[in-house]
C-alpha positions as CSV (number, residue, x, y, z in Angstrom):
1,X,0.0,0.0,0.0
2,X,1.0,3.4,-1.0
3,X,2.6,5.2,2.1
4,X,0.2,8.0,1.4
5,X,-3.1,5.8,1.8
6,X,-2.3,4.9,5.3
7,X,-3.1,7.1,8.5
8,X,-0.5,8.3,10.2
9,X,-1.4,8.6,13.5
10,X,-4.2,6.4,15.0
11,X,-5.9,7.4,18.5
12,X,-8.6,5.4,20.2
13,X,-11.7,7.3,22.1
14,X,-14.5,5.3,24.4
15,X,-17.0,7.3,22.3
16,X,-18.0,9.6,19.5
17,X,-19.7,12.5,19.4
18,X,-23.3,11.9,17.6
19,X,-26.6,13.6,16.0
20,X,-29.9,12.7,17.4
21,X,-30.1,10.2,14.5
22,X,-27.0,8.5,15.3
23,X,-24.4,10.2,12.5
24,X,-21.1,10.4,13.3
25,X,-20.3,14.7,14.2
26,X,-16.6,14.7,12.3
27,X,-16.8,18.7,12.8
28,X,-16.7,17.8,16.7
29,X,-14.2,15.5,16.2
30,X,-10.2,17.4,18.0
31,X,-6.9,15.9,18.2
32,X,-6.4,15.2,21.7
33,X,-4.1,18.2,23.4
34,X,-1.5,15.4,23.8
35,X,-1.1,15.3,19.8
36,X,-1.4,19.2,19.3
37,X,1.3,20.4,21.4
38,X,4.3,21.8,19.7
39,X,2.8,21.4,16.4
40,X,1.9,24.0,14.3
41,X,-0.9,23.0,12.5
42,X,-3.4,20.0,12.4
43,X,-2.6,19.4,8.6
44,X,1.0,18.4,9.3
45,X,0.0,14.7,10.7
């Protein structure tokens, strides 16, 4: 598989955050803090 078609960086969560019909909210969706810090942008994972 082409290196680019992989994630990067894989975190696991107990739950998602979901619409009253039971659709995943992917604008709700953060990088845990521990991920963020000392990075400058989301888009470099």
């Amino acid at each position: 598989m082409a290196p680019y078609k992989y994630p990067r960086v894989i975190w696991i969560t107990s739950d998602l955050p979901l619409t009253a019909t039971g659709k995943i909210l992917k604008r709700e969706i953060h990088l845990p803090s521990a991920l963020t810090e000392g990075q400058g942008s989301q888009t470099d994972l």
